[in-house]
BALONU-76627 format. One record per residue (C-alpha): x, y, z; residue in one letter. Coordinates in steps of 0.001 Angstrom, whole numbers, always signed. Layout:
BEGIN
((X, Y, Z), a)
...
***
This chain:
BEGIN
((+0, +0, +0), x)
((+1514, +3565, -1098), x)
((+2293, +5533, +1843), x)
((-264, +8662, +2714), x)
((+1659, +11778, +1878), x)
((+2927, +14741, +4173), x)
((+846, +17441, +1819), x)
((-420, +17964, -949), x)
((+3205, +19157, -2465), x)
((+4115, +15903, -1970), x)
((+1328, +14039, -3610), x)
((+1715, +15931, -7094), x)
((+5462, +15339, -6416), x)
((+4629, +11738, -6714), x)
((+2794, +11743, -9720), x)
((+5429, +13803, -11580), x)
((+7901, +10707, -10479), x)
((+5679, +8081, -11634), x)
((+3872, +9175, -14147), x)
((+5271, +12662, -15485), x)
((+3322, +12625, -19153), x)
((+13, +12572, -17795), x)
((-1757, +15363, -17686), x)
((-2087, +17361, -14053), x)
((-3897, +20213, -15875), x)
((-6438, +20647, -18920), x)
((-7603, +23709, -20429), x)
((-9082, +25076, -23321), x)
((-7262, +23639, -26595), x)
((-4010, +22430, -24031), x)
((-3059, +19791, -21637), x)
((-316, +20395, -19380), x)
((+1309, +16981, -17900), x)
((+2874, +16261, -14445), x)
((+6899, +17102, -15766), x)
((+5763, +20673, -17525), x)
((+4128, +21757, -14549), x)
((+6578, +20192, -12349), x)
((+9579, +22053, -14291), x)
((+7573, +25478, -14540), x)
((+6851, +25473, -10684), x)
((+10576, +24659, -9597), x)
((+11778, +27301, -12095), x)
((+9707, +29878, -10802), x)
((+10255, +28417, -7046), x)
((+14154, +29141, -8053), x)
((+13586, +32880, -9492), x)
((+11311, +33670, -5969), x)
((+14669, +32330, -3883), x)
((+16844, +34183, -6509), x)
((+14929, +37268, -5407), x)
((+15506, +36963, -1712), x)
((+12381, +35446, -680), x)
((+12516, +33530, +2424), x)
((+10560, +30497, +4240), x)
((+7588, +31975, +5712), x)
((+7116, +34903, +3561), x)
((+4274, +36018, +1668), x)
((+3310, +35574, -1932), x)
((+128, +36937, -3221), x)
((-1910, +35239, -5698), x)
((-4117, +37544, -7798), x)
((-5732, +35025, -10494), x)
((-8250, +33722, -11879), x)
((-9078, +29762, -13076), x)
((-5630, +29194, -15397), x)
((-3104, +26677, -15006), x)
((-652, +29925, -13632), x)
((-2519, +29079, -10492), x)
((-1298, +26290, -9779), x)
((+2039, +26679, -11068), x)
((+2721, +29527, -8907), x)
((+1056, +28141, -5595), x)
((+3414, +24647, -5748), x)
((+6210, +27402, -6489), x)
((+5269, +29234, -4032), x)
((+5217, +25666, -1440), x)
((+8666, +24557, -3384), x)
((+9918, +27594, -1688), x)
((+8754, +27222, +1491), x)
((+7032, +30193, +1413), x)
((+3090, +30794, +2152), x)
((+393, +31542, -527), x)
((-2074, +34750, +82), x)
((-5587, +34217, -2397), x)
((-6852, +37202, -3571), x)
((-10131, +37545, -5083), x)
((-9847, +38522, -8551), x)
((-13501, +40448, -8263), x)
((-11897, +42975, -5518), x)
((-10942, +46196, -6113), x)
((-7775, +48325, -5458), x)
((-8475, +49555, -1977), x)
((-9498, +45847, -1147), x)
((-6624, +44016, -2351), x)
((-4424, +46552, -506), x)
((-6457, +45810, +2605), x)
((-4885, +41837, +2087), x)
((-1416, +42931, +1048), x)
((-1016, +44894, +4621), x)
((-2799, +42560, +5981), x)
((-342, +39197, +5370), x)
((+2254, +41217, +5130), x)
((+3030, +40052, +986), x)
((+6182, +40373, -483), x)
((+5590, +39319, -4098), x)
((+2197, +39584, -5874), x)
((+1325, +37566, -9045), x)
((-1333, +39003, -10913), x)
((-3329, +38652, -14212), x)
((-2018, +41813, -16482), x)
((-5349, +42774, -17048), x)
((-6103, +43249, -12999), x)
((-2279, +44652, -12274), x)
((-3251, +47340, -14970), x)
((-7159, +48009, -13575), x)
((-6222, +47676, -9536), x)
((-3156, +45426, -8771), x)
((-595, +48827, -9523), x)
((-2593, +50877, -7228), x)
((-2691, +48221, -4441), x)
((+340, +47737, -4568), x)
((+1933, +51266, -4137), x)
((+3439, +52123, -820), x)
((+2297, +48308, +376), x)
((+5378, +45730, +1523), x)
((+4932, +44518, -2423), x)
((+8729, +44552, -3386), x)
((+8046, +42534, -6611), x)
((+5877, +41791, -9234), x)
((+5171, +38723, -11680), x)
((+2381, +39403, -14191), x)
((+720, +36857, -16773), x)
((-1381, +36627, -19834), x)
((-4401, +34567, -19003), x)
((-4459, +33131, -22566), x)
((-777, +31554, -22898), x)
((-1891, +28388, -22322), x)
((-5033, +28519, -23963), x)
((-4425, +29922, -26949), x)
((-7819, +28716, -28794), x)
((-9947, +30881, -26247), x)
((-7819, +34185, -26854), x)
((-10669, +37007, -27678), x)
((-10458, +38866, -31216), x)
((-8363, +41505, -31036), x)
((-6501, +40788, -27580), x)
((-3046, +42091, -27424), x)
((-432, +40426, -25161), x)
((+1262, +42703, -23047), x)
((+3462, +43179, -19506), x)
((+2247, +45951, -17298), x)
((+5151, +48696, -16478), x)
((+7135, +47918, -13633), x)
((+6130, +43979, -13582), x)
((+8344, +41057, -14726), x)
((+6321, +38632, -17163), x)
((+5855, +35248, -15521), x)
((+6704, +33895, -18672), x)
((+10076, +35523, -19350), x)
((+10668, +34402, -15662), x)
((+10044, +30891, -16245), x)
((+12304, +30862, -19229), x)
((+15463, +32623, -17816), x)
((+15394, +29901, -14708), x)
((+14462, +26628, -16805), x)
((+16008, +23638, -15862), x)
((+16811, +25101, -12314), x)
((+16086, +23282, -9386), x)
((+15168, +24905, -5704), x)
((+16546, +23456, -3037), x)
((+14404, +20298, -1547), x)
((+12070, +21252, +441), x)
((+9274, +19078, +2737), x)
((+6470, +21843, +4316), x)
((+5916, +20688, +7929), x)
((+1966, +19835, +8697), x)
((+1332, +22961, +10908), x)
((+3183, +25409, +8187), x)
((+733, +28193, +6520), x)
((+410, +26862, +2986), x)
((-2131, +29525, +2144), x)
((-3991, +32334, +3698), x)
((-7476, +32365, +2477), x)
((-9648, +35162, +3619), x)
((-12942, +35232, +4454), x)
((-15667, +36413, +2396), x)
((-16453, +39456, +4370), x)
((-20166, +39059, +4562), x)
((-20664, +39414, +8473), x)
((-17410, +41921, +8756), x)
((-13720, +43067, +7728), x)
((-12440, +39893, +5748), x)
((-9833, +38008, +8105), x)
((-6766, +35477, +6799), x)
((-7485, +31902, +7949), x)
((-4291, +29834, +8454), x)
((-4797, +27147, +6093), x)
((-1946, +24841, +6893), x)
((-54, +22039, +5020), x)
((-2304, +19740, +6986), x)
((-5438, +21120, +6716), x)
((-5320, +21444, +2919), x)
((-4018, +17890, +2500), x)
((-7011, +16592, +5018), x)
((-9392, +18685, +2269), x)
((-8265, +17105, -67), x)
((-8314, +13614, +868), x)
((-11376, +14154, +2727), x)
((-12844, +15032, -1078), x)
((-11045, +12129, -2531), x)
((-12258, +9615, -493), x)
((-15805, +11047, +176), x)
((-16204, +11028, -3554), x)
((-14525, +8194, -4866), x)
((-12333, +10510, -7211), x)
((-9490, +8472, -8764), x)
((-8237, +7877, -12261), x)
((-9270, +7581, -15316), x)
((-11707, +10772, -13803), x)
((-11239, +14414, -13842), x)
((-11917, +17175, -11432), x)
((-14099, +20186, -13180), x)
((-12773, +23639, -11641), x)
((-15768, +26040, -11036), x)
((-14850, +27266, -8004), x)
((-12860, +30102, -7654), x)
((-9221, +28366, -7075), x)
((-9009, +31774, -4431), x)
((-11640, +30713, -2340), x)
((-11392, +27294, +56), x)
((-13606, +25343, -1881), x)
((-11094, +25670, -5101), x)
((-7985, +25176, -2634), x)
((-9229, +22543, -1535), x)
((-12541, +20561, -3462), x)
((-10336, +21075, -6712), x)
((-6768, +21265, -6074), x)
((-5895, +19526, -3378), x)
((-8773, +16715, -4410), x)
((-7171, +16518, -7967), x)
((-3722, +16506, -6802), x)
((-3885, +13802, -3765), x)
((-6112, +11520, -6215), x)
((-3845, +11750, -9639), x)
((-6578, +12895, -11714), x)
((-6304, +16235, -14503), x)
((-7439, +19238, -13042), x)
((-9672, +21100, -15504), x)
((-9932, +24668, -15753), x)
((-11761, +27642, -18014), x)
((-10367, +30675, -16892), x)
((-13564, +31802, -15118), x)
((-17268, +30780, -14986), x)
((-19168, +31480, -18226), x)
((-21714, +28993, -18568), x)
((-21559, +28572, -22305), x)
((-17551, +28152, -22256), x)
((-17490, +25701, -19369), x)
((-19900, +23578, -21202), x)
((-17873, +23251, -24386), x)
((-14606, +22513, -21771), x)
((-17192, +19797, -19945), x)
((-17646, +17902, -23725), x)
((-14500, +17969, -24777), x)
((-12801, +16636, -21214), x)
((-15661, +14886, -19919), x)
((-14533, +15546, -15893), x)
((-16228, +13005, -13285), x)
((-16397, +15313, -10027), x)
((-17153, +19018, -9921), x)
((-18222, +20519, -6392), x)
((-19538, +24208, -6928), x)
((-22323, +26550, -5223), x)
((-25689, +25449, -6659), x)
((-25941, +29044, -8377), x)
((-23193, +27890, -10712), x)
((-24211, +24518, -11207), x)
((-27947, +25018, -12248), x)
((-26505, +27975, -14648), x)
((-24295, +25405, -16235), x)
((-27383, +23141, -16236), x)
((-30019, +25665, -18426), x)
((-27015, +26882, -20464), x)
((-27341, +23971, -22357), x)
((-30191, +21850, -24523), x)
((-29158, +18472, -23329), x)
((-28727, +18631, -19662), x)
((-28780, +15225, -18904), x)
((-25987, +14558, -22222), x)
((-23692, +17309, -20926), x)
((-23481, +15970, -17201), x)
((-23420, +12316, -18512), x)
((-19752, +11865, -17348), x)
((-20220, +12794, -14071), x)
((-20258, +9934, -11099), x)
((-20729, +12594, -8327), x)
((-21770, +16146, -8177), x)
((-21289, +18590, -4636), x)
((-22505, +21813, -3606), x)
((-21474, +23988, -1240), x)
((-20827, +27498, -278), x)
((-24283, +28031, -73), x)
((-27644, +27232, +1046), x)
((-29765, +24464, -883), x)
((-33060, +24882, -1343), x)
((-35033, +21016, -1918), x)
((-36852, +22482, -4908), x)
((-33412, +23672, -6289), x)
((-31937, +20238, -6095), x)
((-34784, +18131, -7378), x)
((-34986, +20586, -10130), x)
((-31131, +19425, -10552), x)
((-32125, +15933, -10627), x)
((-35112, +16379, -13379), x)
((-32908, +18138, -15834), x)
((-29187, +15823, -15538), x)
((-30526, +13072, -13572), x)
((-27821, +13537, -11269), x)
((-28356, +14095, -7175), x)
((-26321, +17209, -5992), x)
((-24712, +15965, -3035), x)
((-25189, +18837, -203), x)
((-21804, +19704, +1750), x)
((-20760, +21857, +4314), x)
((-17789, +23507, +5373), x)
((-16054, +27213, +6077), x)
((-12955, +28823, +5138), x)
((-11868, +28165, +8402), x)
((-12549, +24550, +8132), x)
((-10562, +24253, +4828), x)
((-13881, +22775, +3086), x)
((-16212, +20085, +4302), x)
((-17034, +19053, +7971), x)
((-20040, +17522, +6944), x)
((-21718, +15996, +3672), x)
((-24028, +13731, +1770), x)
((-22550, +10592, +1590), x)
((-22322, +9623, -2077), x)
((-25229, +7219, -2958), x)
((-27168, +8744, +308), x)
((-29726, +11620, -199), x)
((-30423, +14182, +2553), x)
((-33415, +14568, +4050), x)
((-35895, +17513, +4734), x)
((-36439, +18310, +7861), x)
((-40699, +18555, +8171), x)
((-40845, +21509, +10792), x)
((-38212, +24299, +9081), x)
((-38098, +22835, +5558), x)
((-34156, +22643, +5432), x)
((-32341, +20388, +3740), x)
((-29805, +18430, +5561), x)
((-26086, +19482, +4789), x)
((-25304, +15691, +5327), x)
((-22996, +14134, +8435), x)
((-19638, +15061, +9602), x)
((-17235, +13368, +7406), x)
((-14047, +11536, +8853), x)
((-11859, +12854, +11451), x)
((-14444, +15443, +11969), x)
((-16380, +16162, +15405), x)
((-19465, +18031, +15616), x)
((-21829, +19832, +18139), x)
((-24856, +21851, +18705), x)
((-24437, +23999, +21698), x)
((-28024, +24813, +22141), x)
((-29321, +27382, +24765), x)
((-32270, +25613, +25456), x)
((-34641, +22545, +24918), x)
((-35357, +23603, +21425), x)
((-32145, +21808, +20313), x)
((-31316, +24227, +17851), x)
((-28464, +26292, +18749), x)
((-24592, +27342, +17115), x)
((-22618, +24601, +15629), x)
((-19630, +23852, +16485), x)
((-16359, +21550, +15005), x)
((-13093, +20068, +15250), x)
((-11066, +18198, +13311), x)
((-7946, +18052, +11195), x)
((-9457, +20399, +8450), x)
((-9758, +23334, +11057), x)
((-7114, +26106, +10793), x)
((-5408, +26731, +13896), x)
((-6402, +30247, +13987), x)
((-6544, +33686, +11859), x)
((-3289, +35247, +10738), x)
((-1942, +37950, +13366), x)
((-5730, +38498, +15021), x)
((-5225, +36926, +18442), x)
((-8526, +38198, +20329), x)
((-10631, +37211, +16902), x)
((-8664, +33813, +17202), x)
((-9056, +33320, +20838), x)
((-13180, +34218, +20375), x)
((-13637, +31817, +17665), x)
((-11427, +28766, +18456), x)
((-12456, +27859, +22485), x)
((-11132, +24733, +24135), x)
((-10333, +22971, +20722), x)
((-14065, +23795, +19120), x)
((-14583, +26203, +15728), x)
((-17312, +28489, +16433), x)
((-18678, +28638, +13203), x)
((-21111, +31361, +14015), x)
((-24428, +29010, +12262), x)
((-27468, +27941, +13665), x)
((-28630, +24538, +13097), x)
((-29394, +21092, +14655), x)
((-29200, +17130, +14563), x)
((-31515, +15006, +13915), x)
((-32058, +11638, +15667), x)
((-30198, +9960, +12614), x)
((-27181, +11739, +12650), x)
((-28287, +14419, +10194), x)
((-26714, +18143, +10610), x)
((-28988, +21241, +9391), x)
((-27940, +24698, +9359), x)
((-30794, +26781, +9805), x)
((-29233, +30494, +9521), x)
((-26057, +32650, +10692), x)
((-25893, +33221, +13958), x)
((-25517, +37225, +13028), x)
((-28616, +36740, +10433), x)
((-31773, +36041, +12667), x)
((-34809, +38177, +12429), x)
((-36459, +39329, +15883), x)
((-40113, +39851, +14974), x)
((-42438, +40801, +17835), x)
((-40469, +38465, +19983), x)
((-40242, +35393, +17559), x)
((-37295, +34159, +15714), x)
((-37129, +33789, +11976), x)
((-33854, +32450, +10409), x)
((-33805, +34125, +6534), x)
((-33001, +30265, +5301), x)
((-36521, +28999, +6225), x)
((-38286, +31944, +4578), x)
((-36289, +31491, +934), x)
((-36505, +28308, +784), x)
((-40169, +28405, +312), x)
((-39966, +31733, -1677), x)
((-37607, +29328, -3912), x)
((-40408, +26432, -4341), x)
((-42696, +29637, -6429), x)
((-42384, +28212, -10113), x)
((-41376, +31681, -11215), x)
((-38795, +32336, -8432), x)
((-34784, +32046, -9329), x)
((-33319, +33962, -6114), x)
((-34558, +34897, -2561), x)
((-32784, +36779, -24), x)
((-34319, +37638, +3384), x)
((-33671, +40225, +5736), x)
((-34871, +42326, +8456), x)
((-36035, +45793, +8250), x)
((-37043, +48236, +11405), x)
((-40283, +48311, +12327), x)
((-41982, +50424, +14798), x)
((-44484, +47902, +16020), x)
((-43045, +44421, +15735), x)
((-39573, +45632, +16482), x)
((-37970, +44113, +12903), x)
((-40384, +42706, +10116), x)
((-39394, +40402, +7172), x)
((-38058, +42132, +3780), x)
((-37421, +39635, +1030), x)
((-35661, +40234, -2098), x)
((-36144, +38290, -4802), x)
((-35107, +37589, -8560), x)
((-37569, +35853, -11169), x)
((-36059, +32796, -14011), x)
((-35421, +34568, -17382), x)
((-38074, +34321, -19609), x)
((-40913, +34681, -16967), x)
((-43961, +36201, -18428), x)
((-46634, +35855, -16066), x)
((-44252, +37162, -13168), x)
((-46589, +37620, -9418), x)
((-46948, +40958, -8002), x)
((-45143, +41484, -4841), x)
((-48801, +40951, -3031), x)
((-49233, +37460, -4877), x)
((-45357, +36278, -3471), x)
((-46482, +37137, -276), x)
((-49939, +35502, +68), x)
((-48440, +33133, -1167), x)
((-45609, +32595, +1308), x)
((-48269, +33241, +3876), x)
((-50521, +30092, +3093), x)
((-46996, +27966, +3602), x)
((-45454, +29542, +6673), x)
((-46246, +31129, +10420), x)
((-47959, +34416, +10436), x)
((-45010, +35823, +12019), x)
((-42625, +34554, +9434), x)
((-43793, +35279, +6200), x)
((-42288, +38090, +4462), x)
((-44071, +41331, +4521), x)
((-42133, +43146, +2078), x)
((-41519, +41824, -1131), x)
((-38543, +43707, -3673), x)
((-38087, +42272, -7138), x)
((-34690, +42792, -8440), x)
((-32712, +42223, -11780), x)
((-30513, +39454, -9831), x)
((-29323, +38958, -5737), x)
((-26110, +40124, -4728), x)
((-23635, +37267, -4075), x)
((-20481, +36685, -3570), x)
((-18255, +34957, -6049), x)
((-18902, +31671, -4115), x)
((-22281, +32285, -4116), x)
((-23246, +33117, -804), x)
((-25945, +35976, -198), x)
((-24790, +39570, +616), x)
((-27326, +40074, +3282), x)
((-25095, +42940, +4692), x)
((-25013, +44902, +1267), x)
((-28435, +44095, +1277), x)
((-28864, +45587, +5216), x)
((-27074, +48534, +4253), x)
((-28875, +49434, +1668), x)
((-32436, +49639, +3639), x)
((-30753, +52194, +5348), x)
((-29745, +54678, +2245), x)
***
């Protein structure tokens, strides 16, 4: 029996050994195998010594789905030095925010965002070098009319890079479990973003934890549509693809048109993605059920499920979306469907169970009262040890070994974990709590409903009332009036939950993981 690697580093190390022409990474029109990505990462590992840069420091990774990705982040692990994901969506002032945050010395950037934000970030920040890249250099078939290669003033072109150090070799280096292999930040949707300490062994426990879960092993293929910044692309595609010796296969970003052509021409067997993305993939194209046909297991996570959402799913692919659950600070999944298994519904909220706690994970409800529904709470070799330089936050959220995750949920006699809500997100109505969840998912069951987001507004007689906001499926053409939505809602739920407020918008703010933004959505009732 092979031996379970020390990280994830080591895994792909393994396959470049073994079996160095087969391909690690697939993209549009190109497949990159184990020895080019191998040789690519230890030459820029090599130029990033070269340069000064030291074990422990701080590379920033400002990208979006290409194979420079992961080049760059088993560079950056070659040199013993610690990854920093930055969302390619933020702006200038937020990507500074990170930089000063973690402290980066080197940022690697598309040329596109180093021209729009990345230069402006990084002036005056502890930035003393920077690598740009042309999305399209490995993908040369998906290269828009009229784009024009270019390197941004005052940047080095990864490419250039990686050709003046081919063939060099960075001295060997073996992370140690509790090093920082990447600091991924929160989302920011309860507060000021914070960097969890995703170690060497927490992103190697993700990834096996998806591996095994799953069943992903050769001759499969992991799909990419996650954002490779955020934990579920760390760790659901990544790690998962790397510790299991399957392709990785990427599209740059999410277009649902694009990523179906990718999905026929690679035919991937796992993809775990918020349900947002995965039923746009699913209308984008005629034949559904054709296009998923390779598929042996589909996750979702990130974000809420609503039943009507997944059985939807099921109709159009014939595939079951496997519910998961997990944090940033968990490095991905603490709990989830087991493959084969289907979650239930529980009868008195209407949630759907975000599965069980997979291995090596422990789970809790510490509940308040007899209601048994109360903030969860894990442990387990996926949980960070803490958030970078933020003691007190640290000390708050990690008590006597426990994550507090800061959701509401429960158990179920069988062993079945629901999150009802965050903690921060409940709704006080003339005394009686209503968790946003409960109320979109049965918005979500209306025929003509795509997106629901709930949230409290002041009110001078019940204290706060339910406001929801929500987005109708393209092509609707006999759409309900706000009034119908919420007599609607109000033959399905308790008088004191339904929503009294109904707003119909163009499409619900989310983040790029697809989580609600109930706090843009709070601060805007106050404008």
């Amino acid at each position: 029996m092979t031996a379970r690697p020390t990280s994830v580093l080591e895994a792909f190390r393994r396959t470049a050994a073994d079996t160095p022409g087969d391909p690690v990474l697939r993209c549009p029109g190109r497949d990159l195998s184990a020895a080019e990505v191998d040789r690519r990462s230890d030459a820029f590992a090599a130029a990033l010594l070269a340069d000064g840069l030291r074990p422990g420091d701080r590379v920033a990774l400002y990208l979006q789905n290409d194979p420079q990705y992961v080049v760059t982040l088993l560079a950056v692990w070659k040199a013993g030095a610690t990854a920093v994901a930055v969302n390619p969506m933020l702006t200038a002032r937020e990507v500074r925010l990170i930089l000063d945050d973690s402290g980066a010395r080197v940022l690697v950037a598309l040329a596109e965002l180093h021209r729009i934000h990345g230069a402006a970030a990084v002036e005056g920040s502890t930035v003393t070098g920077v690598v740009t890249t042309d999305p399209f250099d490995d993908a040369p078939s998906s290269r828009p009319d009229g784009h024009v290669r270019s390197v941004p003033d005052g940047t080095r072109d990864l490419a250039a890079v990686l050709a003046a150090h081919d063939g060099e070799v960075p001295p060997p280096h073996a992370p140690r479990p509790d090093d920082v292999a990447v600091l991924t930040y929160t989302s920011g949707t309860t507060g000021t973003p914070k960097g969890a300490c995703n170690t060497h062994a927490n992103v190697l426990a993700g990834g096996l934890a998806y591996r095994d879960w799953y069943g992903i092993a050769a001759p499969g293929a992991v799909l990419g549509i996650a954002p490779l910044f955020h934990v579920t692309g760390l760790s659901g595609h990544i790690a998962a693809a790397l510790v299991s010796g399957v392709p990785l296969v990427l599209a740059h970003r999410f277009d649902p048109a694009v990523v179906a052509e990718v999905v026929r021409a690679t035919r991937p067997s796992f993809t775990v993605a918020a349900i947002t993305a995965l039923m746009a993939l699913c209308r984008s194209d005629a034949d559904p059920r054709g296009l998923f046909s390779s598929f042996t297991a589909v996750a979702s996570g990130g974000a809420p499920i609503a039943p009507a959402v997944v059985a939807e799913f099921e109709t159009a692919t014939g595939l079951y979306v496997h519910n998961a659950y997990g944090m940033t600070e968990t490095t991905s999944p603490t709990h989830a469907v087991p493959v084969g298994g289907r979650a239930p519904v529980d009868p008195r909220s209407g949630a759907l169970s975000v599965g069980r706690p997979v291995p090596d994970c422990a789970a809790r409800i510490d509940a308040p009262d007899e209601s048994g529904v109360g903030e969860l709470l894990v442990r387990g070799s996926r949980v960070v040890p803490g958030y970078w330089e933020r003691p007190e936050e640290t000390a708050a959220t990690f008590t006597d070994g426990w994550l507090r995750t800061g959701d509401v949920g429960f158990v179920d006699g069988e062993g079945w974990f629901y999150v009802v809500d965050r903690k921060k997100d409940v709704i006080v109505a003339s005394g009686y709590k209503v968790w946003p969840r409960d109320v979109e998912d049965v918005l979500l069951s209306h025929p003509a409903v795509v997106g629901a987001a709930v949230v409290g507004v002041p009110d001078e007689r019940r204290g706060e009332t339910v406001k929801a906001v929500v987005a109708f499926r393209p092509g609707t053409t006999d759409a309900p009036t706000p009034q119908e939505l919420i007599a609607w809602a109000r033959e399905r739920m308790a008088a004191y939950k339904y929503p009294r407020i109904v707003e119909v918008v163009p499409e619900i703010p989310k983040t790029a993981t697809g989580k609600i933004l109930r706090r843009a959505l709070r601060e805007e009732r106050t404008r």
